[in-house]
N, C-alpha and C positions, 0 to 999 in steps of 0.2 A: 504494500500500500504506500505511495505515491504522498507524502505532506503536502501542503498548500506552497510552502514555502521552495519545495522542489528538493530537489538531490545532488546530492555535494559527494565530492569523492574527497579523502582522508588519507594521504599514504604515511606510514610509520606507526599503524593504528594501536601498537602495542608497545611502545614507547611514552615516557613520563607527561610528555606532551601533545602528544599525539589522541592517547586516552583519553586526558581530561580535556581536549579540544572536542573529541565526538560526542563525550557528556554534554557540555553546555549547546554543544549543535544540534542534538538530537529534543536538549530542552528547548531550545529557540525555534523549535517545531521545524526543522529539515529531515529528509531521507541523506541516513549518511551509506555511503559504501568505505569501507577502507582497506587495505592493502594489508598484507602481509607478508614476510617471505615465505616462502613451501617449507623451505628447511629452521620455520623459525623454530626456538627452544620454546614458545608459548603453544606451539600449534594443540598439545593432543588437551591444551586446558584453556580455552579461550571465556571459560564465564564472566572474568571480572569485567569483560565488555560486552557478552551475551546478555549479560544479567544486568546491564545498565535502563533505568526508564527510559522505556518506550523503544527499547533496542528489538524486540523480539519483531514488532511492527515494521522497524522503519531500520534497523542497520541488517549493511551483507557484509558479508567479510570474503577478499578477494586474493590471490596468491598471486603474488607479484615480486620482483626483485630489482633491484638499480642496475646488477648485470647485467640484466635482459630488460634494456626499457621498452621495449615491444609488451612486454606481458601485461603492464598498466592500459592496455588500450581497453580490454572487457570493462575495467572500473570505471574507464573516465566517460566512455560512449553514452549519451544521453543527460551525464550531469551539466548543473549550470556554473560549477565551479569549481574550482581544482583550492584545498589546500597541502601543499608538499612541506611535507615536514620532516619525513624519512632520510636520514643523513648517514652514510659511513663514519664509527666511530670506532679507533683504534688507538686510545691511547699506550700500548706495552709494545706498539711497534709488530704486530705479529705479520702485517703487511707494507709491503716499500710504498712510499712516501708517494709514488707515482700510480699506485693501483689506487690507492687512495683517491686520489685526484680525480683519475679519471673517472670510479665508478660514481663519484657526488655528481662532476659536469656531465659525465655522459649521461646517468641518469635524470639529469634535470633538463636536459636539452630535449631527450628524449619522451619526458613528460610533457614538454611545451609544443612539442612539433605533433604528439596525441590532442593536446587543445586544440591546436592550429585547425587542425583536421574536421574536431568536433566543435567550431566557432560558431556554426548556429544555434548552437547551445549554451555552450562552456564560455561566458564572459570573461572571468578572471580568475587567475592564479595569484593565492597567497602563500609565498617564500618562505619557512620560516630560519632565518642566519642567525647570526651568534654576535655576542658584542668581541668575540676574536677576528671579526670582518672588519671591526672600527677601533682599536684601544692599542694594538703591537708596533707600534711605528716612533715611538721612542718622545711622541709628540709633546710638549712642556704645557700646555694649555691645562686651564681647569678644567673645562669641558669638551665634550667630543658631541659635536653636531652631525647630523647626517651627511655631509660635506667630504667628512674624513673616513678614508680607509687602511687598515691596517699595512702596512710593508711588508713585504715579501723577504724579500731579503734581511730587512732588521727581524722579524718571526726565526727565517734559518739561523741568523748568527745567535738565537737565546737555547738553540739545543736542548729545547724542554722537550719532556713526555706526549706531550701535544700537539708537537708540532704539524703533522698531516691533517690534524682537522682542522688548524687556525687554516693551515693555507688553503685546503680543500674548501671551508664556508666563505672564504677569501672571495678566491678563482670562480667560485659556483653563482655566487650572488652577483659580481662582475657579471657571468654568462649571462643568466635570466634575464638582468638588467638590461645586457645586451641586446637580446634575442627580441624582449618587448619592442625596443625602440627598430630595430630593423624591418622586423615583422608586423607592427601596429597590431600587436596584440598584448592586452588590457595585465602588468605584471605590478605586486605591490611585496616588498618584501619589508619582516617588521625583524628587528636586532634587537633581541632581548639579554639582560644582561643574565646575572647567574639564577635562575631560577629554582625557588623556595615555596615549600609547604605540603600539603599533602599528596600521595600520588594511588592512584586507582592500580595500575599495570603493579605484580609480586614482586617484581625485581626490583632491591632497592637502586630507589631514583638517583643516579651519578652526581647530578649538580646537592643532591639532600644531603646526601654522604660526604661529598666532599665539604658541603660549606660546617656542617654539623661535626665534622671533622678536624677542619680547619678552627672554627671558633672555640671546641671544647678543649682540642691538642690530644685527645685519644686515639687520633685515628693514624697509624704508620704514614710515615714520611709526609703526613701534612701538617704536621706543627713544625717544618722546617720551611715552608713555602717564605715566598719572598714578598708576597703579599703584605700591606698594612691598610690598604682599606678596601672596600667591596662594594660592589653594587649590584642588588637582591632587586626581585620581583616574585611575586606571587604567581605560582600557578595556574590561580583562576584569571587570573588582568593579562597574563599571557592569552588565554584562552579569548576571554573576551574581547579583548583587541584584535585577533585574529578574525573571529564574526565581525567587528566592528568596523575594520577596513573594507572587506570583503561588502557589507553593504552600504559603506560611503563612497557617493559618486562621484565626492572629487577626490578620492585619496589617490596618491600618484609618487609611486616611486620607493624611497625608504622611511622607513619609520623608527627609532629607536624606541626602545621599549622598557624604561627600566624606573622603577617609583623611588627607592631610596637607594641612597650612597652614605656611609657609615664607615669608621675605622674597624677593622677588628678588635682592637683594644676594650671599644663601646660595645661594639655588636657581642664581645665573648663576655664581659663583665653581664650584661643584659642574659645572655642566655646562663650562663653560671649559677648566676646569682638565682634563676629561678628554676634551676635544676641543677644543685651543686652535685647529684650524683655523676651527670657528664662531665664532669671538673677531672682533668689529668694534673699530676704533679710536674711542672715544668723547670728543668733549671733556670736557674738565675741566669744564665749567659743566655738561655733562649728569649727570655724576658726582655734584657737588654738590646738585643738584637732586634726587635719585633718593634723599641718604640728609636731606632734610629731608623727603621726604613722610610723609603721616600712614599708620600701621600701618592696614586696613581689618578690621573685624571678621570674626570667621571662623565659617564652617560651622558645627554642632555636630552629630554623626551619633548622639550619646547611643542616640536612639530607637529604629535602625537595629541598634545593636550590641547596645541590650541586649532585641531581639527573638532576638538567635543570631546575626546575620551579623557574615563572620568578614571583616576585609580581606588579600589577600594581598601587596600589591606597596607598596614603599617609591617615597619620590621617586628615586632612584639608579636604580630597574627602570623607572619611566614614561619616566625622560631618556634611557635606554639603547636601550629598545625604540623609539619615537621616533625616534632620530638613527636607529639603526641601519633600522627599517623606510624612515625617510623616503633614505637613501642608497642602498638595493633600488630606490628606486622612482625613481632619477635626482632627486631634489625637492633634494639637500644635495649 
């Protein structure tokens, strides 16, 4: 059955974001389809999105992979909207820096030339990129406006764990970006920074763990990061921004996405203080080290807000919803 509002395709459907993107879609009254890979590890338990309201009605679930961007065509044929969320992530390196690459652009190019095809339909595609497309370029400003992209080259020279995805959501969002303007077809992509609070999909949520990691100092080799401030967004203002582009008529181009920027100093005092059991014992030289780091430049959602999108949730609701989901789910 068919919503009023029509049928949107979802790829990455079992992903932190992805999830909760088809929850509030499927609440804002659309038919979702979303994607999956064949070989995914959720495949033989897919309830936590069967079992979402009004999923049994209005969601399908489709096998698809970014190797093969031919496979996305059953999903997208007949919707009015594409959002692409499904991204290659490998932070341990299990894959060269170049398969990487390709399989983000190849599959996103290959999602967009599926639009292209189904355009009497399929109006628009929402991107969803990372604030590592806008913040690695060594930039001295307070803030980062939609203007600014990451560096390529300054990204390689920091030889982090992460490097193939910063370049890969790089390179991917450049394409699309691309692809829209050549093609005159309708592309909007939203840069969220690190994304916090609860998560529908079992696997604990990567950006949960790390920030909840990061802030408490329990978690292996992330109370050494080099971080000293952060900039958080809630899961659902993720979400809801993602609909909210998607049906503004004049939204065009990038959007950053990110409601507060915070020291860790503050943000782990905050979360501490109100669950001293996540409290690791930290040496004193870690301590000292943590308040000579340099402040990082922050997000600027300028763009975002003064199209009408409204944020709901403080950092106090991200930390809350977070601990509290991630101790439901046995992870804390």
């Amino acid at each position: 059955m068919e919503s009023e509002k029509g049928t949107v395709c979802v790829t990455g459907g079992t992903g932190y974001i992805g999830s909760w993107l088809i929850l509030r879609l499927l609440d804002h009254g659309y038919s979702v389809r979303t994607t999956i890979r064949s070989n995914s590890e959720h495949k033989k338990d897919l309830g936590f999105l069967t079992s979402l309201p009004g999923a049994s009605e209005k969601l399908k679930i489709f096998d698809a992979d970014l190797n093969d961007p031919e496979s996305f065509r059953a999903a997208i044929e007949g919707c009015i909207g594409v959002f692409h969320v499904a991204t290659p992530v490998d932070f341990f390196g299990k894959d060269t820096e170049e398969v990487v690459i390709k399989r983000s652009s190849e599959g996103a190019t290959g999602i967009l030339k599926a639009c292209l095809e189904n355009s009497k339909t399929v109006k628009k595609l929402v991107y969803t990129s990372s604030a590592s497309a806008v913040g690695l370029n060594g930039n001295n400003s307070d803030e980062l406006d939609e203007s600014v992209w990451s560096d390529i080259d300054y990204v390689k020279s920091l030889r982090s764990p992460g490097l193939s995805y910063a370049i890969s959501k790089t390179l991917t969002e450049r394409a699309v970006l691309e692809f829209s303007e050549k093609h005159g077809f309708e592309v909007v992509t939203l840069v969220p920074s690190i994304v916090v609070g609860p998560f529908i999909c079992p696997k604990f949520a990567g950006s949960v763990q790390f920030t909840l990691g990061l802030l408490s100092g329990k978690m292996k080799n992330v109370e050494s990061s080099s971080l000293a401030s952060i900039d958080m967004v809630h899961v659902d203002d993720v979400a809801r921004a993602h609909i909210f582009l998607f049906e503004h008529p004049e939204a065009k181009g990038r959007y950053n996405c990110s409601s507060n920027a915070i020291t860790v100093e503050s943000a782990s005092h905050l979360l501490c203080s109100k669950y001293p059991e996540l409290q690791a014992h930290r040496k004193d030289s870690e301590k000292d080290q943590t308040k000579s780091l340099k402040l990082l430049p922050s997000l600027s959602s300028k763009k975002l807000l003064d199209l009408g999108f409204k944020f709901k949730y403080g950092v106090e609701e991200m930390l809350d919803d977070a601990v509290k989901c991630s101790k439901e789910k046995g992870y804390l």
